[in-house]
C-alpha positions as CSV (number, residue, x, y, z in Angstrom):
1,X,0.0,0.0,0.0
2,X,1.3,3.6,-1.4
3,X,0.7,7.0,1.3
4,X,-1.0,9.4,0.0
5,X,0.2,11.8,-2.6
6,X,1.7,14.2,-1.2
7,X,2.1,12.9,2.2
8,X,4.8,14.1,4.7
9,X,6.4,11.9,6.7
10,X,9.6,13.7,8.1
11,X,12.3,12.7,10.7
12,X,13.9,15.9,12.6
13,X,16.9,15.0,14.2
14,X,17.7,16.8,17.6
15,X,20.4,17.3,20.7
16,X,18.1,18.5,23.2
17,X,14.5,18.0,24.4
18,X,14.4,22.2,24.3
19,X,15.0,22.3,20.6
20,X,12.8,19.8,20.1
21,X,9.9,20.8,21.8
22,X,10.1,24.1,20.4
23,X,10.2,22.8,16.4
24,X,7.6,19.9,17.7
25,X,5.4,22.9,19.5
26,X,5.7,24.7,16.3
27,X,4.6,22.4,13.5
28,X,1.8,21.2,16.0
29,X,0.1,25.0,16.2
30,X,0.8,25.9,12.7
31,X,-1.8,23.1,12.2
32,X,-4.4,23.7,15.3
33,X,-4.7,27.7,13.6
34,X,-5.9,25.7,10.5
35,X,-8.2,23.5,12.1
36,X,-6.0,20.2,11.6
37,X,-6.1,17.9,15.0
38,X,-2.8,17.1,16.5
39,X,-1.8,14.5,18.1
40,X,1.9,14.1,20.6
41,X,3.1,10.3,21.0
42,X,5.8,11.0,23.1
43,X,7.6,10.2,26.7
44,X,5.8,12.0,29.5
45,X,8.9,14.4,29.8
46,X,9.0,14.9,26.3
47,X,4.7,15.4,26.4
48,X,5.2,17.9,29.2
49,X,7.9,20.0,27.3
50,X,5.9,20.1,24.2
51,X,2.6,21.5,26.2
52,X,4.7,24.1,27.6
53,X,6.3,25.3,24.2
54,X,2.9,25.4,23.0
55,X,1.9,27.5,26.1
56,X,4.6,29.7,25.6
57,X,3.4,30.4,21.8
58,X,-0.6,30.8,22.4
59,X,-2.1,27.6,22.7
60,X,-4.2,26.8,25.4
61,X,-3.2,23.3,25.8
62,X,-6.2,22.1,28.5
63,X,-8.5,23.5,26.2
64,X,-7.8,22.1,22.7
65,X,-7.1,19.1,25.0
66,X,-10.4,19.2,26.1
67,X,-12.2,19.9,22.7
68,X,-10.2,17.1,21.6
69,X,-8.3,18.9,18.8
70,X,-5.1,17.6,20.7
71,X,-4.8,14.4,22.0
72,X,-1.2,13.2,23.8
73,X,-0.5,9.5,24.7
74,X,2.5,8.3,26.1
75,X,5.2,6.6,23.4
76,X,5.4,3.2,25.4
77,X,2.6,2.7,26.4
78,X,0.9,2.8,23.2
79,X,4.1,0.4,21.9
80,X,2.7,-2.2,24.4
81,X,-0.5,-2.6,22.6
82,X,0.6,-3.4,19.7
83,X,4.5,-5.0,19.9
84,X,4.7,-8.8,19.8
85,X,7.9,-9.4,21.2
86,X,10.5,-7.3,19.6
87,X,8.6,-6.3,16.1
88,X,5.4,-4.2,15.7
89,X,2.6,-6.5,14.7
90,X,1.0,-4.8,11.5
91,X,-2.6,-5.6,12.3
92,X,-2.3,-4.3,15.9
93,X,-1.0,-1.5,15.0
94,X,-3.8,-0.4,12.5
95,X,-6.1,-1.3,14.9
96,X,-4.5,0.6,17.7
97,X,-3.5,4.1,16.1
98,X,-6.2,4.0,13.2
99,X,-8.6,4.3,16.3
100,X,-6.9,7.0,17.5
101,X,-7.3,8.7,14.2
102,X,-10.6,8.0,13.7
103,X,-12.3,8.9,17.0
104,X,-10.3,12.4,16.5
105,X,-11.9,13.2,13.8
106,X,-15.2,12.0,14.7
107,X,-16.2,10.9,10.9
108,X,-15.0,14.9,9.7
109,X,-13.9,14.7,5.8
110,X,-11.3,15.7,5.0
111,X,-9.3,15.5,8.4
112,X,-5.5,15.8,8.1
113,X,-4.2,15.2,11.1
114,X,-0.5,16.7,12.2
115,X,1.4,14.1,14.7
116,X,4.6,14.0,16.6
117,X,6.0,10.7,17.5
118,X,9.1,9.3,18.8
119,X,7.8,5.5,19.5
120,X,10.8,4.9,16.8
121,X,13.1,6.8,19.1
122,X,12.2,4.7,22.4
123,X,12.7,1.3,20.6
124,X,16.2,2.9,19.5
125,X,17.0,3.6,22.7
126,X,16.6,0.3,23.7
127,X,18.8,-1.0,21.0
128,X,15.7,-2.3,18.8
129,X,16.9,-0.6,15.4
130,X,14.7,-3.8,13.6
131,X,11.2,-2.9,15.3
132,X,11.9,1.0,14.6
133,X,12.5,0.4,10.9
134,X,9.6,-2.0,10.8
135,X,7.0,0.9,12.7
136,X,8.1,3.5,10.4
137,X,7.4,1.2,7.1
138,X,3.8,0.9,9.2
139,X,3.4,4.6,9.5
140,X,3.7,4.9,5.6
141,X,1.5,2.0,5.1
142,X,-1.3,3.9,7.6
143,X,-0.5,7.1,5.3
144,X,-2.8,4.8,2.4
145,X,-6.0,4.8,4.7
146,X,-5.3,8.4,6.5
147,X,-4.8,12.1,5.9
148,X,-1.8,12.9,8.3
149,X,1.2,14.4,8.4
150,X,4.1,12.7,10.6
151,X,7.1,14.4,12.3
152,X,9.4,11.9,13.5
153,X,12.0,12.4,16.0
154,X,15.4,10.5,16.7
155,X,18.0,12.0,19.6
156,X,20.7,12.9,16.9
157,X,23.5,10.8,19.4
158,X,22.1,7.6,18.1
159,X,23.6,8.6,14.6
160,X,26.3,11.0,14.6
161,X,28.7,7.5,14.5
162,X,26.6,6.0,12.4
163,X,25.9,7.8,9.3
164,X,27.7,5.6,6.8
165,X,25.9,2.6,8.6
166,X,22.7,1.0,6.4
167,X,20.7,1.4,9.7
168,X,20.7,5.4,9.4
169,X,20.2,5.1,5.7
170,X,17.3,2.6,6.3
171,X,15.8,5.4,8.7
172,X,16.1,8.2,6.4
173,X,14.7,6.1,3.4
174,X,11.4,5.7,5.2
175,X,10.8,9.3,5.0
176,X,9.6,12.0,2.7
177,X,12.3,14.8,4.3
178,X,15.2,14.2,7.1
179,X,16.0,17.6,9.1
180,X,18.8,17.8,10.9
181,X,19.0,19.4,14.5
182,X,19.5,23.7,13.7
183,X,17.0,23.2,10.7
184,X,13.4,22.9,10.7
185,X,11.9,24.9,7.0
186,X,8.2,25.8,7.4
187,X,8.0,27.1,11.2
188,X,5.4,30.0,11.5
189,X,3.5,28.9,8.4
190,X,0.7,26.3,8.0
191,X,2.2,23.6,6.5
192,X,6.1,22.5,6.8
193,X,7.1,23.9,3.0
194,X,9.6,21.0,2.4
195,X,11.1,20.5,-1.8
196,X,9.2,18.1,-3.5
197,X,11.5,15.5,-5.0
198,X,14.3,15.7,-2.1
199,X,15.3,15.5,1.4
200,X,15.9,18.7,3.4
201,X,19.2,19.1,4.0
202,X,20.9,21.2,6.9
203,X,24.3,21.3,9.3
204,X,23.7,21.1,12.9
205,X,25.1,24.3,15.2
206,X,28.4,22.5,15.2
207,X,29.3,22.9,11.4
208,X,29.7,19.1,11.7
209,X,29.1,16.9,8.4
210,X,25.3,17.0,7.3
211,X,23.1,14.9,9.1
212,X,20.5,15.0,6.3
213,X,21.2,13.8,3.1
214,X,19.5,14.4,-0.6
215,X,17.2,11.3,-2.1
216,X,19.8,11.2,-5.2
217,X,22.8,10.9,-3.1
218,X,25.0,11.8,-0.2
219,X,25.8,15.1,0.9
């Protein structure tokens, strides 16, 4: 099964939960001001950051919580309902976030839906490259039966030694655009405005070697 056309599926890279709760709070209330849902799969640090970045730029968090235009559920335990053993179990997966989906947009067409998750980050973490490659192929797979638009996010320390390694390729192949950690295009606008027919590419603060890479080769 093909996403959508058009879909965005996009990994941003970071160093710090600030940064990234800033970028994450960001593409989140660029979507809430055009009346797309968002929804935060996330650790319950990384939840509580988020909230507050979207505090600090306007959003009432309790209230779109409430009116259920945002909806945040913690990164393992929605892994637990649907991992068998070390992979992601396709059919449980459906099941399990194409609920979530659908009771957010309470049978609304069209409903694009903007979501943060970093369930591929925890199973990283915990040394389980496999069952993170295998969730994102899910995620695109979803994108065939839903409107949504996915930001990713990986701590960057997983990869800085490991960019000539197939496992960072393999991660950067599942999405539409890879950002690294300084570089996030689209913030104050309603969409993330991304090039079509390649992979954002950016330096982190460092100046070290580009994290992102283009579709038609290395940078």
């Amino acid at each position: 099964m093909e996403p959508r056309q058009n879909h965005v599926h996009a990994v941003q890279f970071y160093k710090d939960a600030g940064s990234l709760s800033d970028r994450v709070a960001t593409f989140l209330a660029d979507g809430l001001k055009s009346g797309h849902p968002g929804l935060i799969v996330a650790t319950s640090a990384h939840a509580a950051a988020i909230s507050r970045a979207l505090e600090n730029i306007g959003v009432d968090v309790s209230e779109v919580r409430k009116t259920g235009e945002l909806q945040i559920l913690d990164a393992r335990k929605l892994l637990s309902a649907f991992m068998v053993g070390h992979q992601p179990d396709a059919l449980l997966f459906k099941s399990n976030v194409g609920d979530v989906i659908e009771r957010m947009c309470l049978g609304r067409t069209p409903c694009p839906i903007r979501v943060y998750g970093e369930m591929v980050d925890v199973l990283w973490r915990e040394g389980n490259s496999d069952g993170a490659i295998r969730l994102e192929i899910l995620w695109n797979q979803l994108a065939s039966a839903y409107d949504f638009a996915l930001l990713c996010g990986y701590a960057v320390g997983h990869f800085y030694k490991e960019t000539r390694d197939s496992r960072y390729d393999d991660v950067c192949d599942q999405h539409t655009h890879v950002l690294a950690p300084a570089h996030l295009p689209g913030q104050g606008s309603p969409r993330v405005h991304l090039p079509k027919h390649g992979r954002t590419i950016g330096h982190d603060e460092s100046g070290r070697r580009d994290v992102a890479r283009h579709r038609s080769g290395r940078a």
